[in-house]
N, C-alpha and C positions, 0 to 999 in steps of 0.2 A: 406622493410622487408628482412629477411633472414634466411638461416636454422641453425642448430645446427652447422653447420662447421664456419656459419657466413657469407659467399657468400651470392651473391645474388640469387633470386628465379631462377628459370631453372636447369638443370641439367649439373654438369661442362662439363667439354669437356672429363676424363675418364671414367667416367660414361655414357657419349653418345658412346665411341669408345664399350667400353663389351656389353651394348645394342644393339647395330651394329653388333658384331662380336656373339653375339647369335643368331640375326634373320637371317644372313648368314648362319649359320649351317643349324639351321631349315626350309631352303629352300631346301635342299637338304638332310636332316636325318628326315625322315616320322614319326620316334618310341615318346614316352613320352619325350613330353621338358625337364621333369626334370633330364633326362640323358642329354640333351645339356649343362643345367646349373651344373651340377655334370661336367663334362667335362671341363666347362670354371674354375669351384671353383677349379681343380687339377690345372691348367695352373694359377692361379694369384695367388694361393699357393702355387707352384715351387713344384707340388707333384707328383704322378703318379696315375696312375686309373685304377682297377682290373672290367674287365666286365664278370660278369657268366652269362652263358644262350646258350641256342641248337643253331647250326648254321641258318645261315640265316634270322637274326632277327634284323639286321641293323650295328652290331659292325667293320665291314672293312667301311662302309659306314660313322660314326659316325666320326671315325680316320680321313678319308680321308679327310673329310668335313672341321674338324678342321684346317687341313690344310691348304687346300688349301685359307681357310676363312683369314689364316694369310700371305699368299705370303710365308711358307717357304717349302721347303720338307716335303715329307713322305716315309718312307721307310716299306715295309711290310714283316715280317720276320717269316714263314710261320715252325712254331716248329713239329719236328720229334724225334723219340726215339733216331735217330742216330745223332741226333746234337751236334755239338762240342762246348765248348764254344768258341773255336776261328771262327767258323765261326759267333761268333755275335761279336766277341771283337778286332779280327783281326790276323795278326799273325807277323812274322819278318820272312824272308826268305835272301835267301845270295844271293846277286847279281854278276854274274860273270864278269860282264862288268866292272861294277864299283871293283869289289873287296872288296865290303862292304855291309854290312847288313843292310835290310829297313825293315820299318814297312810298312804293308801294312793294313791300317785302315777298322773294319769290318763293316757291315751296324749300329750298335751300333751308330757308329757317325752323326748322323744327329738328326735336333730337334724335332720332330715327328717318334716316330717308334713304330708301333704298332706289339705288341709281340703276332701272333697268336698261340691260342691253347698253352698257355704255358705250361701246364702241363702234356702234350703230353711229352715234354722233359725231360730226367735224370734230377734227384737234383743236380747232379755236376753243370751241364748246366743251371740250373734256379741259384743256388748259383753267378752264375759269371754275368749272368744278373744284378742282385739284389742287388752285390756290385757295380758295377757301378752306380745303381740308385742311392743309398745312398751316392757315393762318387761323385755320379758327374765328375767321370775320370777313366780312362785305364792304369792302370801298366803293361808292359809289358817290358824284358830286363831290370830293370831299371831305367825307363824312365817313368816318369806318363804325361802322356796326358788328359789336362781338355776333354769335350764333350761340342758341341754346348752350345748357351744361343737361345733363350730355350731348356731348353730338357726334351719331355714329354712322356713317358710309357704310353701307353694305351695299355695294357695288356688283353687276352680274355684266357679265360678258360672253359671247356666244363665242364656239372655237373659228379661230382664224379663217377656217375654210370655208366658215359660212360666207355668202355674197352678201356685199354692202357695207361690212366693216370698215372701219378705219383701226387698224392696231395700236394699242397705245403704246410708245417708245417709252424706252429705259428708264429718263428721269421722270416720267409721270408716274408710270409702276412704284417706285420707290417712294412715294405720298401711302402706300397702302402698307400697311403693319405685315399681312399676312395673305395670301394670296391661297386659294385652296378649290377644290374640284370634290363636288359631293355624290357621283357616281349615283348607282341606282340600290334604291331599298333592298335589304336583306329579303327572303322571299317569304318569312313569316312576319315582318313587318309591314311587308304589302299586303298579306293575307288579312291581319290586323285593320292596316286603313281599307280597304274593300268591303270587309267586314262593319264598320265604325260610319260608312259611308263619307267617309273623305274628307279632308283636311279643316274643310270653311265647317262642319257643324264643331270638331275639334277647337278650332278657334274661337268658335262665338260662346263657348263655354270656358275659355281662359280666363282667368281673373291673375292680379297682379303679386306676385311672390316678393317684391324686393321694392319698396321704397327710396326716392331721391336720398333720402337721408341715411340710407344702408347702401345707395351706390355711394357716394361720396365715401364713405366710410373703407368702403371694401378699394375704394382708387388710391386711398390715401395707404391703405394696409399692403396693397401693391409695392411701392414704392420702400416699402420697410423689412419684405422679404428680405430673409436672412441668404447669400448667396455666396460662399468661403469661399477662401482664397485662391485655392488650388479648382473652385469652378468656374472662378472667375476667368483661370488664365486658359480652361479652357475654353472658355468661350472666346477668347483672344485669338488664339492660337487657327481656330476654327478662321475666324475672321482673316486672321495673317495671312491665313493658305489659300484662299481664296484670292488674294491679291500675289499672288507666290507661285499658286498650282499653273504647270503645262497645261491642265483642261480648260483653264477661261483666261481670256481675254480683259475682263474687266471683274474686277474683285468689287464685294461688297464695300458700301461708302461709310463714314461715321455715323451718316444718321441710320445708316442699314443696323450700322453695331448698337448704336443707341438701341433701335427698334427689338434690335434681337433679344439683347438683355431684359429687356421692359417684358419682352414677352414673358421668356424663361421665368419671371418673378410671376407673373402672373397667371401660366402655367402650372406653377407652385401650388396658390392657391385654388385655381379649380381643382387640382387631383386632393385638397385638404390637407394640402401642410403648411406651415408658413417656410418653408426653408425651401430652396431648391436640391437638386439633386442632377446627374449625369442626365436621368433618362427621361428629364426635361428639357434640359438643353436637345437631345435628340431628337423629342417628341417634335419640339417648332421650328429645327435648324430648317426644312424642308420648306414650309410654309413661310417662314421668313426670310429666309434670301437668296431661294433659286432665283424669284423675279427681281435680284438686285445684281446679279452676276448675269456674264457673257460668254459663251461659251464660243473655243477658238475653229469649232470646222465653218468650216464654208456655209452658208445660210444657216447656222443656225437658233439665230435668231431669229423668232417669227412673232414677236408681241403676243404671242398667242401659249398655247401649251407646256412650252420650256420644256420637253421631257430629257432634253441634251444636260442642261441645266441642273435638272431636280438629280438625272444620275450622278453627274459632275460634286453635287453638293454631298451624295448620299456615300459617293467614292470618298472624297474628305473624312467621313463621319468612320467608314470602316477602317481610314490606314492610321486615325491619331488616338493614340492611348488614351482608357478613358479614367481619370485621376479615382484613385480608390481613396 
């Protein structure tokens, strides 16, 4: 026998590697799995991933994990009001020795970097971030420099109401695949890390689950998720009503629908199929485009929480058939 791909029964070999490099993480990130599988759906998405919520709730640990789950770097880049964007992008300075000018590349360059507290930083400063993400490389003098493969933003942000923010507006939000809030540990999973004595000895015994050459493998298997026809439209449709619905103001954009689809496909594969399904499309409609819509009362946009937003999406999700 065999499944819908036509293989034979077991699970291929990139579907055992994301299985693998999930239950890595969550050996050492105590919070709600479904932040580890939001985390792996940005990385086989080629996306980045927006974490809101008050310090100390797993988000350096979440990054780190990730990392180190893959054998590559992490770099942590810890956002102030006086941050420049060359200190995340790099700079060119003149060399007297040589009598020539170098770039000297910023922490930006590596495949994991987790952008803390980013909206602690000026707009200039998040703007240059942000083009990077999208472009995937660093103009500078000139000269455009790609950025690692992989290269993944895991981005944190504090709620709105904290002092010192600067919120990041609409079209910056829409640079991030997935946008998501990892709340507090279940109360035997904090039992656990109490017990385990907490997070950093977890991590210093992580070793790596997934090879460069089993991510590539599993980005490209992404992209070949089976997604029918009749899911297709509705993820369409989903999208439609958002630009349609009385609740927002501003509907999701084509690269939101790009983004949302890429998810779904890769959402597929973490839960172990290659195919999609309805209650994938579900699973990410929330995380991937409340932060791309605008919801029509009166302030309630705040760059910050969207919870006007995530119901407005979640209203969507209850009133459209869901294709059998």
């Amino acid at each position: 026998m065999s499944d819908r791909t036509g293989t034979p029964h077991g699970p291929p070999p990139v579907l055992e590697s994301i299985g693998r490099l999930v239950a890595t993480v969550r050996t050492a990130y105590r919070g709600p799995a479904a932040a580890v599988e939001d985390a792996v759906v940005c990385l086989l998405a080629r996306g980045h991933l927006l974490i809101e919520d008050v310090p100390g709730v797993g988000k350096t640990t979440l990054a780190m994990a990730l990392g180190k789950a893959l054998g590559v770097g992490v770099h942590r880049l810890q956002f102030t009001p006086d941050t420049l964007p060359s200190d995340i992008l790099g700079l060119t300075v003149f060399n007297q020795r040589t009598q020539e000018f170098e770039f000297h590349p910023g922490p930006i360059f590596t495949p994991v970097l987790l952008a803390d507290e980013i909206n602690r930083a000026t707009p200039k400063t998040q703007a240059a971030l942000l083009q990077a993400m999208n472009e995937r490389a660093v103009s500078s003098d000139g000269v455009t420099r790609p950025l690692p493969e992989p290269f993944l933003v895991l981005a944190t942000q504090n709620p709105v109401e904290y002092l010192g923010t600067y919120p990041l507006p609409e079209s910056q939000l829409d640079r991030f695949l997935l946008r998501i809030s990892l709340g507090y540990p279940a109360r035997e999973e904090e039992r656990r890390l109490l017990v385990s004595g907490g997070a950093d000895r977890a991590l210093a015994q992580l070793s790596a689950a997934m090879d460069l050459g089993e991510l590539k493998a599993a980005q490209e298997a992404t992209e070949r998720v089976t997604v029918a026809d009749k899911l297709m439209d509705y993820v369409l449709t989903i999208v439609a009503r958002t630009r349609a619905g009385k609740d927002l103001l501003l509907g999701v954009s084509p690269r939101g629908a790009q983004g949302f689809f890429r998810a779904v496909q890769a959402r597929a594969l973490v839960a172990g199929r290659p195919y999609a399904t309805p209650d994938d499309v579900k699973r990410v409609a929330g995380p991937a485009l409340a932060h791309r819509v605008l919801a029509t009362q009166p302030g309630a946009w705040d760059g910050g929480g969207g919870r006007r937003e995530r119901d407005a999406i979640q209203r969507l999700l209850d009133e459209i058939p869901v294709p059998l």
